[in-house]
N, CA and C atoms as a LAMMPS dump frame, in Angstrom:
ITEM: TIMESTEP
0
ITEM: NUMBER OF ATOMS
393
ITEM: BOX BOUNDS ff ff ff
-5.0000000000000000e+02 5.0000000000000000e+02
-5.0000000000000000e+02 5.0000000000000000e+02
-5.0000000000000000e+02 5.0000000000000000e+02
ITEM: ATOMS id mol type element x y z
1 1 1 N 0.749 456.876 342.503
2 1 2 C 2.066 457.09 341.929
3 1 3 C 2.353 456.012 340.894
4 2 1 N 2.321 456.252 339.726
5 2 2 C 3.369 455.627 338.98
6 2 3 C 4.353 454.814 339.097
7 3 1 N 4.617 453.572 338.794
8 3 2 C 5.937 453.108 338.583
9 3 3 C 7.065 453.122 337.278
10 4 1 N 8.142 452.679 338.448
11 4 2 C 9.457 453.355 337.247
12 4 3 C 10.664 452.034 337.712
13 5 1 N 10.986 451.147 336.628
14 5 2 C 11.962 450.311 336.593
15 5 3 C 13.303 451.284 338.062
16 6 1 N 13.476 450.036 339.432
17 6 2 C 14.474 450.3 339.983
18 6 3 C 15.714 448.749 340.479
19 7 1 N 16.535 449.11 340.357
20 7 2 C 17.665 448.376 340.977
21 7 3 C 18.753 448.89 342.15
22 8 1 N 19.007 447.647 342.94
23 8 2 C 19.723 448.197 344.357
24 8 3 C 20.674 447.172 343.978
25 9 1 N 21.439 447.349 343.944
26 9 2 C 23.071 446.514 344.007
27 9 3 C 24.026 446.696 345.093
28 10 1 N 24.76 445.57 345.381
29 10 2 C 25.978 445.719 346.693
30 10 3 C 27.399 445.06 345.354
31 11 1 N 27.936 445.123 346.597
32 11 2 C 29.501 444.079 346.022
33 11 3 C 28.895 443.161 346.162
34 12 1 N 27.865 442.54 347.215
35 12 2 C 27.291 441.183 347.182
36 12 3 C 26.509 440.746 346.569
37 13 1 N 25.723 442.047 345.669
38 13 2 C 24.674 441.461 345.02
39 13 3 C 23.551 442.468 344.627
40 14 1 N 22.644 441.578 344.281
41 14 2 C 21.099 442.402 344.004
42 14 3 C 20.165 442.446 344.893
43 15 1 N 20.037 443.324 345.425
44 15 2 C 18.762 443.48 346.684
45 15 3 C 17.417 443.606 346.033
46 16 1 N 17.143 444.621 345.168
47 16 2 C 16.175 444.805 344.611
48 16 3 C 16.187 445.031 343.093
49 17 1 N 16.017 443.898 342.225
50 17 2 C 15.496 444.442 340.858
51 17 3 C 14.021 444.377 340.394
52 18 1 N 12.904 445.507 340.446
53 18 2 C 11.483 445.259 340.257
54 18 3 C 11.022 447.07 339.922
55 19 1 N 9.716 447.341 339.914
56 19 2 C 8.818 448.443 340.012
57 19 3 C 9.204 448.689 341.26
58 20 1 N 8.981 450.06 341.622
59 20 2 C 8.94 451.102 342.665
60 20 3 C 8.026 451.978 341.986
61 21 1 N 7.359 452.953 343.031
62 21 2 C 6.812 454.178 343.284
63 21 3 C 7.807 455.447 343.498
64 22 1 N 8.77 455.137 344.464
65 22 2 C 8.969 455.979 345.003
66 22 3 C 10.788 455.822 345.538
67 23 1 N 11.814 456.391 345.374
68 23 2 C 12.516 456.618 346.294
69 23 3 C 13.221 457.527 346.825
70 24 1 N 13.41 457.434 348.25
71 24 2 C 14.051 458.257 348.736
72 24 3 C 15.219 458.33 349.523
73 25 1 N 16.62 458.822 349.528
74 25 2 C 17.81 458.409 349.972
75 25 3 C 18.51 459.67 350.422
76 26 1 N 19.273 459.178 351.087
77 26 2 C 20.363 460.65 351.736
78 26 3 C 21.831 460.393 350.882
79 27 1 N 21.738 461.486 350.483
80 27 2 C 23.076 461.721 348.966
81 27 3 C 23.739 462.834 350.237
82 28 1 N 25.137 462.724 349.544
83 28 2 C 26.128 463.61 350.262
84 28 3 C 25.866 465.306 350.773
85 29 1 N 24.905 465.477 349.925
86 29 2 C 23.922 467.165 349.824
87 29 3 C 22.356 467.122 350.487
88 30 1 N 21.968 465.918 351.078
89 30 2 C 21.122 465.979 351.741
90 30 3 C 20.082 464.502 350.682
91 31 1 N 18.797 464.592 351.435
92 31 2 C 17.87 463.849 351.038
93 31 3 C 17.43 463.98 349.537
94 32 1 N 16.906 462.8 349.147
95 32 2 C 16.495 463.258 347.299
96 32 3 C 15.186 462.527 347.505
97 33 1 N 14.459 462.583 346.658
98 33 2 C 13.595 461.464 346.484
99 33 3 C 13.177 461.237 344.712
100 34 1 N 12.676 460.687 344.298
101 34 2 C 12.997 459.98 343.144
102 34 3 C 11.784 459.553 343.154
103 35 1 N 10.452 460.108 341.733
104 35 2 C 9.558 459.538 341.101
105 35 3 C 9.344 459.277 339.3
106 36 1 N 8.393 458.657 338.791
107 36 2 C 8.607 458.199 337.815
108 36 3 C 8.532 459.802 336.949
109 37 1 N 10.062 459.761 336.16
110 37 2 C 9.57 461.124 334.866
111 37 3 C 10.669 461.893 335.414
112 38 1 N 11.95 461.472 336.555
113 38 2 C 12.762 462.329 336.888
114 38 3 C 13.565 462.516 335.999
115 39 1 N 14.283 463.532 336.077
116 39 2 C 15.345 463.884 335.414
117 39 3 C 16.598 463.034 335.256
118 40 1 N 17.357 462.964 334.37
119 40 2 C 18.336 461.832 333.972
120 40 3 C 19.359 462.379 335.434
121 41 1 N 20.183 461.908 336.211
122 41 2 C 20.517 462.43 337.769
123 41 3 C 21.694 461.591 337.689
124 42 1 N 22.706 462.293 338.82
125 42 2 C 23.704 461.271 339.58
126 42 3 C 24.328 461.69 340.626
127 43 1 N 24 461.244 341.866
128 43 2 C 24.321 461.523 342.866
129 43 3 C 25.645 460.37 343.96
130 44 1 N 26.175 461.246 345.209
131 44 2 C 26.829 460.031 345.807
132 44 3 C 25.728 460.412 346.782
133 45 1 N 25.764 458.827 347.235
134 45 2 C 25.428 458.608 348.351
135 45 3 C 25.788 458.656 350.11
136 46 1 N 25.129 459.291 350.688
137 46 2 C 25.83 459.206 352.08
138 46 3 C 25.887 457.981 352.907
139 47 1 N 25.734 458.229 354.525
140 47 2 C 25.036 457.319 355.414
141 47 3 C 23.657 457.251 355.74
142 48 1 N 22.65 456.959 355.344
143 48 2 C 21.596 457.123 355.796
144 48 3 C 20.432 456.039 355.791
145 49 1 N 19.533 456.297 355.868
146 49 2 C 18.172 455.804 355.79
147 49 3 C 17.646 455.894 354.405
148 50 1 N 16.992 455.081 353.67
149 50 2 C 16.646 454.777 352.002
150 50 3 C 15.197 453.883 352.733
151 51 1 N 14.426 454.847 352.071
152 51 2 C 12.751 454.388 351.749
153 51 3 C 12.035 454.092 350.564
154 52 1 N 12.094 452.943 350.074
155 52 2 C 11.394 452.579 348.867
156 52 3 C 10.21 452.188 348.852
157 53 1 N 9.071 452.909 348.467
158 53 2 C 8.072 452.707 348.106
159 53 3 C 7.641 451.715 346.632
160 54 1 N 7.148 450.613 347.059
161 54 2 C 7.152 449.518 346.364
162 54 3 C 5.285 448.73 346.773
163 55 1 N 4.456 448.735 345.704
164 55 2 C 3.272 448.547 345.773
165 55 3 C 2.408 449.189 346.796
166 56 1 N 2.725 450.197 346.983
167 56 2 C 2.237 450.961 348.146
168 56 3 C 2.596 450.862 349.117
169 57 1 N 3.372 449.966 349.504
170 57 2 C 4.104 449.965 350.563
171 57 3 C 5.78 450.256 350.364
172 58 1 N 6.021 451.272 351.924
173 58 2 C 7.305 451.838 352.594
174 58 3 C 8.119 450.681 352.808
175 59 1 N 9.289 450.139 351.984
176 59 2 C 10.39 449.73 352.851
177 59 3 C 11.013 450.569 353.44
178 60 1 N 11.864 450.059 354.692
179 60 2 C 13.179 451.297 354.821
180 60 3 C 13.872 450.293 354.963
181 61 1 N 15.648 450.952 354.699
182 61 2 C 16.532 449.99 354.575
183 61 3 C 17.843 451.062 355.254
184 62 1 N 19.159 450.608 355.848
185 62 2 C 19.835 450.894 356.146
186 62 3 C 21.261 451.242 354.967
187 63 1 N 21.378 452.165 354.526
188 63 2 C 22.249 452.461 352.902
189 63 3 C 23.463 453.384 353.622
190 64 1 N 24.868 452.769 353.248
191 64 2 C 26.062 452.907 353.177
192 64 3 C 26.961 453.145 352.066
193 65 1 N 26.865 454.71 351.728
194 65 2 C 27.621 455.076 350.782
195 65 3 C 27.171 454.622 349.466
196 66 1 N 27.862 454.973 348.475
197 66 2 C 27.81 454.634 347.066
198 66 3 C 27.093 455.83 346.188
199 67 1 N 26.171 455.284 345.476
200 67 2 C 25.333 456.718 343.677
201 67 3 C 24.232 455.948 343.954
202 68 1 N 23.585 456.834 343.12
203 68 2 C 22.238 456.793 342.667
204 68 3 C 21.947 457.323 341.421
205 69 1 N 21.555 456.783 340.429
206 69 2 C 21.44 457.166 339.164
207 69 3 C 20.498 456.868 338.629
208 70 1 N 19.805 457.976 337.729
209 70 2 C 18.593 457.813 336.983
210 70 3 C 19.372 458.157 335.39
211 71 1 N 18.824 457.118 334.667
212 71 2 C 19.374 457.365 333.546
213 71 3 C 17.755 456.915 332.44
214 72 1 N 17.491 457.857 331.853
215 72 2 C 15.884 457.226 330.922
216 72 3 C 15.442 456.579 331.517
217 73 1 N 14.82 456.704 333.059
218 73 2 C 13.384 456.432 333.555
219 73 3 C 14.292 455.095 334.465
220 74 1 N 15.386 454.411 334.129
221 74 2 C 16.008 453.455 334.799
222 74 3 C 16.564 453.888 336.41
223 75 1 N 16.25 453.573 337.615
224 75 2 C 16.938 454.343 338.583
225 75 3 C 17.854 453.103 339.488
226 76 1 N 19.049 453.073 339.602
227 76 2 C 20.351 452.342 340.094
228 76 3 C 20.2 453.231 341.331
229 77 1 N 20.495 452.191 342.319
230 77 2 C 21.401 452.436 343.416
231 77 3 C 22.263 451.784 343.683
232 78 1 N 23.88 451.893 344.177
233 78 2 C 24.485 451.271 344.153
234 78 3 C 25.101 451.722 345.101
235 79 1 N 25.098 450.695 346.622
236 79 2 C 26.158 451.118 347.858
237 79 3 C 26.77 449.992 348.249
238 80 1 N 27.378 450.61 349.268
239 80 2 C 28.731 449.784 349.675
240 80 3 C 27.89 448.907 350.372
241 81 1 N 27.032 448.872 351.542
242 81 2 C 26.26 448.209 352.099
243 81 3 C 24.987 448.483 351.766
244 82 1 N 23.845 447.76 352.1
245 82 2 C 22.333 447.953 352.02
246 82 3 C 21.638 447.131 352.732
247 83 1 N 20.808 447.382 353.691
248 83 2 C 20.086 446.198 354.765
249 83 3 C 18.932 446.484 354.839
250 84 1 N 17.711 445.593 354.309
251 84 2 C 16.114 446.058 354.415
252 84 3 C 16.103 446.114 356.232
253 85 1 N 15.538 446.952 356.766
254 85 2 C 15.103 447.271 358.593
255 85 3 C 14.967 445.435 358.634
256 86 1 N 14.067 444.401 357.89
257 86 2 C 13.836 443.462 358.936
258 86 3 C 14.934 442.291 358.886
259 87 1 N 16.261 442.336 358.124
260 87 2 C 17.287 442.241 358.032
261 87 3 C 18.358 442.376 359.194
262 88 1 N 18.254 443.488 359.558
263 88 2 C 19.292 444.1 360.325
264 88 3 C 18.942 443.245 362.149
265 89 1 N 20.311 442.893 362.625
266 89 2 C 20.461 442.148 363.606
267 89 3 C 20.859 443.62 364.699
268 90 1 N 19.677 443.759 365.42
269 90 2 C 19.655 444.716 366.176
270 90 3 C 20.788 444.877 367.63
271 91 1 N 20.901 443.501 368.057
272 91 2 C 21.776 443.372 368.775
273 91 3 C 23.507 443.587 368.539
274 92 1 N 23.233 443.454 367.222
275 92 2 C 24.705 443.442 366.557
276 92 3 C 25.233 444.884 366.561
277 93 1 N 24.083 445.57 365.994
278 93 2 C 24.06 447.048 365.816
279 93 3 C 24.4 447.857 367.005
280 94 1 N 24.286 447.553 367.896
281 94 2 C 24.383 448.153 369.318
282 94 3 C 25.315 447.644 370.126
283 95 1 N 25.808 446.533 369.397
284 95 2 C 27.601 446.518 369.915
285 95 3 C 28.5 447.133 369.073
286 96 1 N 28.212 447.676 367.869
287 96 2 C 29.239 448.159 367.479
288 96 3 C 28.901 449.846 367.246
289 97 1 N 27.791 450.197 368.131
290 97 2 C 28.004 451.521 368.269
291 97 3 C 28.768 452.071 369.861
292 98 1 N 28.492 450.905 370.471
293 98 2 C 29.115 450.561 372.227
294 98 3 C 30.537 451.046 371.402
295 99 1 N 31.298 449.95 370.703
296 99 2 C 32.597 450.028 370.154
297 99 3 C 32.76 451.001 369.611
298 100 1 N 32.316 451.601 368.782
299 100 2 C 32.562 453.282 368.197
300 100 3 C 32.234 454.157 369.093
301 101 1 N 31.876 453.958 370.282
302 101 2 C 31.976 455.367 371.333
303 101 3 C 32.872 455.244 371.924
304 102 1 N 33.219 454.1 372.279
305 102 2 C 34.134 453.855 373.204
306 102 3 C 35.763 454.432 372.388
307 103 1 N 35.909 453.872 371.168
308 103 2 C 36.941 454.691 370.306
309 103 3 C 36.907 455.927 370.072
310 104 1 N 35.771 456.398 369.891
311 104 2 C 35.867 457.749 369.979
312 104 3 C 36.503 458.319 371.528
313 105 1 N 36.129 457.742 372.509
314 105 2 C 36.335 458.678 373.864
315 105 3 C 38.171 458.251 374.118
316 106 1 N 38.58 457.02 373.238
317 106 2 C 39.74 457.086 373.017
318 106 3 C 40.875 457.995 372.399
319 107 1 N 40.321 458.463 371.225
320 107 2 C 40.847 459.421 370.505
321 107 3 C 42.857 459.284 370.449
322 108 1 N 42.971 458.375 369.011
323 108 2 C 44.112 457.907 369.365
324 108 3 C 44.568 458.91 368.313
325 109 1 N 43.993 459.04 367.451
326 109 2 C 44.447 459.87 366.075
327 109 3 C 43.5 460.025 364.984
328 110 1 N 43.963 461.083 364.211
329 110 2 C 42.588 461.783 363.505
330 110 3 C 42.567 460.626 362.586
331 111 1 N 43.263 459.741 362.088
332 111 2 C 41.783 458.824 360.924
333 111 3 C 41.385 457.91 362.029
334 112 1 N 41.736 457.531 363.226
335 112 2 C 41 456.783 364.007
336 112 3 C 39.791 457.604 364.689
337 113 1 N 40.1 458.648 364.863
338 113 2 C 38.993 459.212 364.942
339 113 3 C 37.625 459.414 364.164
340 114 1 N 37.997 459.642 362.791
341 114 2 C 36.99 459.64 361.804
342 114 3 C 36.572 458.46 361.41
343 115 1 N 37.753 457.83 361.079
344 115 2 C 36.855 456.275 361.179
345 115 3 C 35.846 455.792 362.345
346 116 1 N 36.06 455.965 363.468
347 116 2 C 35.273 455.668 364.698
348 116 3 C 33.781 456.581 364.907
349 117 1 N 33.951 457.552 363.662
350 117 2 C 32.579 458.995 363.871
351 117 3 C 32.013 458.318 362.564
352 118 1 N 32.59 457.479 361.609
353 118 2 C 31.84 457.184 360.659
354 118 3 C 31.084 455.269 360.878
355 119 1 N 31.643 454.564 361.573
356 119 2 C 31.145 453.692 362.756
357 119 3 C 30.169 453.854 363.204
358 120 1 N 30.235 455.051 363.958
359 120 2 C 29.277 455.355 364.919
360 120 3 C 27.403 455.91 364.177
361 121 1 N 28.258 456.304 362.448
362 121 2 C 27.052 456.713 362.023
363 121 3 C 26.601 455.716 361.424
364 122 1 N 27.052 455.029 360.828
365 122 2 C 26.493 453.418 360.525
366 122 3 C 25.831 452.684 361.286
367 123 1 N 26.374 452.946 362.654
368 123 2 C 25.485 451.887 363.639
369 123 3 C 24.369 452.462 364.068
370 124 1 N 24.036 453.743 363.947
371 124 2 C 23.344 454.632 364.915
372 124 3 C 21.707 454.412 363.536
373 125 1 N 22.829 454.623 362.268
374 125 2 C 21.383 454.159 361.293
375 125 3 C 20.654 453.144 361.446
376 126 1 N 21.746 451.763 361.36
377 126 2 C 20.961 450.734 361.499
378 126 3 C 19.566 450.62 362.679
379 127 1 N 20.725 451.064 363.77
380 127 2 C 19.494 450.913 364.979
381 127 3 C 18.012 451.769 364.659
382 128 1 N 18.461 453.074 364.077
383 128 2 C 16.814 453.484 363.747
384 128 3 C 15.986 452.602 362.91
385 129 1 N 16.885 452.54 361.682
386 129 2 C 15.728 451.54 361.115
387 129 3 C 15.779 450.235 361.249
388 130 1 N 16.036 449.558 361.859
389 130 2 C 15.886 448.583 362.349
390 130 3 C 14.411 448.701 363.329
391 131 1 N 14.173 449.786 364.454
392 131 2 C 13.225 450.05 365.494
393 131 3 C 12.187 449.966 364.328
């Protein structure tokens, strides 16, 4: 595979500016993946799992919301959060999905509710890729 100029940005910062092969992310319409020669694109981003293929090797990373944009061969990602798997504090992750079930089985009111189902999907990512 080819490489193609990519960048990962937070509010905090730059995770990744270098070559990639390959990426792949969960946008609000499902999974995309992204190689060199794509089409100029812009997507939002969901909750999910993001796999960047980078010198032949698979990162995975834990991605929270935000776009993804390919603009002339340039591909941006830009989310609210982003955590490479060996990053992510596994223990942490699994108290605050404890805490988002437990709110959920509370059910005080519908944005506490949705907030507590969107919690729960954040934490539930991390923990996969984190494993």
């Amino acid at each position: 595979m080819n490489p193609f100029p990519l960048q990962i940005v937070t509010p905090d910062g730059i995770y990744f500016d270098g070559e990639a092969q390959q990426v792949i992310v969960r946008t609000t319409e499902g999974e995309v993946g992204i190689l060199r020669g794509h089409a100029d694109y812009v997507a939002a981003l969901s909750i999910g799992e993001a796999r960047i293929t980078v010198d032949g090797q698979v990162r995975r990373a834990a991605c929270n919301s935000g776009m993804i944009s390919v603009n002339k061969g340039l591909v941006r990602v830009v989310a609210v959060t982003f955590e490479w798997s060996d990053d992510i504090d596994l223990e942490r992750a699994q108290r605050a999905k404890e805490k988002a079930e437990k709110a959920l089985q509370e059910k005080t009111g519908e944005v506490e509710l949705r907030t507590a189902e969107l919690k729960l999907k954040r934490a539930l990512t991390r923990i996969k890729v984190a494993k």
